[in-house]
N, C-alpha and C positions, 0 to 999 in steps of 0.2 A: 917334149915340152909338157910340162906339168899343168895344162889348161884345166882340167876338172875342179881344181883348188880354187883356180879365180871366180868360179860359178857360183858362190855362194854356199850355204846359207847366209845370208844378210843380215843384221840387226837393225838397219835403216837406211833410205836413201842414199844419205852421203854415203854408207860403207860401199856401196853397190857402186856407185861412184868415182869414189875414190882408187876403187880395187882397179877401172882399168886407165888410169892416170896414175899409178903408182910408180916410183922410178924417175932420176931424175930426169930422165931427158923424154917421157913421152909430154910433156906440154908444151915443150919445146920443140918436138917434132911437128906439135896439134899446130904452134903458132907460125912454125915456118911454112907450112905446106901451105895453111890458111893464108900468111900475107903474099908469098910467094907463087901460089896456084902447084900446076904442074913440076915437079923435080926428080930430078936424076940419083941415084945415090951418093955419089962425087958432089953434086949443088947441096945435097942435107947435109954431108958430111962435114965440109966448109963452111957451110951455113951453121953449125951446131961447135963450136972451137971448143975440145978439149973432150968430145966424146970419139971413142975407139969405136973401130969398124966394127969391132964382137960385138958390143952392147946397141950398135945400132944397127946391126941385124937383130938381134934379139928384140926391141922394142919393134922396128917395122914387123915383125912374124907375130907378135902379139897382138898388135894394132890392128891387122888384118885380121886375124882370128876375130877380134873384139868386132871386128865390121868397123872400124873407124879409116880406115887408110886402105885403099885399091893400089892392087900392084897390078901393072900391066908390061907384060914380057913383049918386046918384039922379037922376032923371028928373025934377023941379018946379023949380019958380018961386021965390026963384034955383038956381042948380043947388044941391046937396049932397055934398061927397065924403069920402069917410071914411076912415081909415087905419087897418088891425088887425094885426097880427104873424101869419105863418102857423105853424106848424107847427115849419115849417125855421128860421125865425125867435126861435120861444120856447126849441128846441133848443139854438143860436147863443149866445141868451143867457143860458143857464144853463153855456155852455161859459166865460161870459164870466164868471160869477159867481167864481172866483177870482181873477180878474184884478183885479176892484173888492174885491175883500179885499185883495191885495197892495198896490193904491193907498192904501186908507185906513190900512193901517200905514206907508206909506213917506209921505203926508202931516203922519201924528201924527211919524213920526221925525223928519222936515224941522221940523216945529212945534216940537219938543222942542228941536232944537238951534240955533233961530232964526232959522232958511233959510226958514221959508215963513210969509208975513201972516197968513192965515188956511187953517183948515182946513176 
């Protein structure tokens, strides 16, 4: 994995930011584990419809790196792994909690003016 790239150099905040939410499915991962708590890889998988198992192993193993997402291996029969938001992560996504206000008005706006199927 090519992590050294994600490290910057930075031009400002948001790029820094943005670099480790980039992709579509890491804020989707940020908001499922956040409303969700603790998950299985099977519960995010299901919980995330139309992302493939590659890309969401590749997003959890970046996520980790980034420190935003804890993986925790049980040791039995079959194995067990689990996925929780750290810290850095619940941080992230309460940075992100305006950003899903701004979508859901610019959804309802799209709706209102018959640009978007569903909202």
């Amino acid at each position: 994995m090519a992590t050294s790239a994600r490290r910057g150099p930075y031009v400002c905040g948001i790029d820094a930011g943005m670099d480790v939410v980039s992709g579509k499915w890491k804020s989707l991962i940020l908001w499922e584990l956040n409303n969700h708590g603790v998950r299985r890889f099977g519960e995010l998988r299901r919980g995330l419809p139309g992302v493939s198992e590659k890309m969401l192993i590749q997003h959890l193993r970046e996520m980790e790196e980034d420190g935003l997402v804890h993986r925790e291996v049980y040791r039995e029969v079959p194995p067990r792994v689990e996925y929780s938001l750290t810290e850095h992560g619940t941080s992230l996504n309460e940075a992100l909690r305006a950003l899903g206000e701004w979508g859901k008005r610019r959804c309802e706006r799209l709706a209102a003016e018959g640009a978007l199927e569903s909202v």
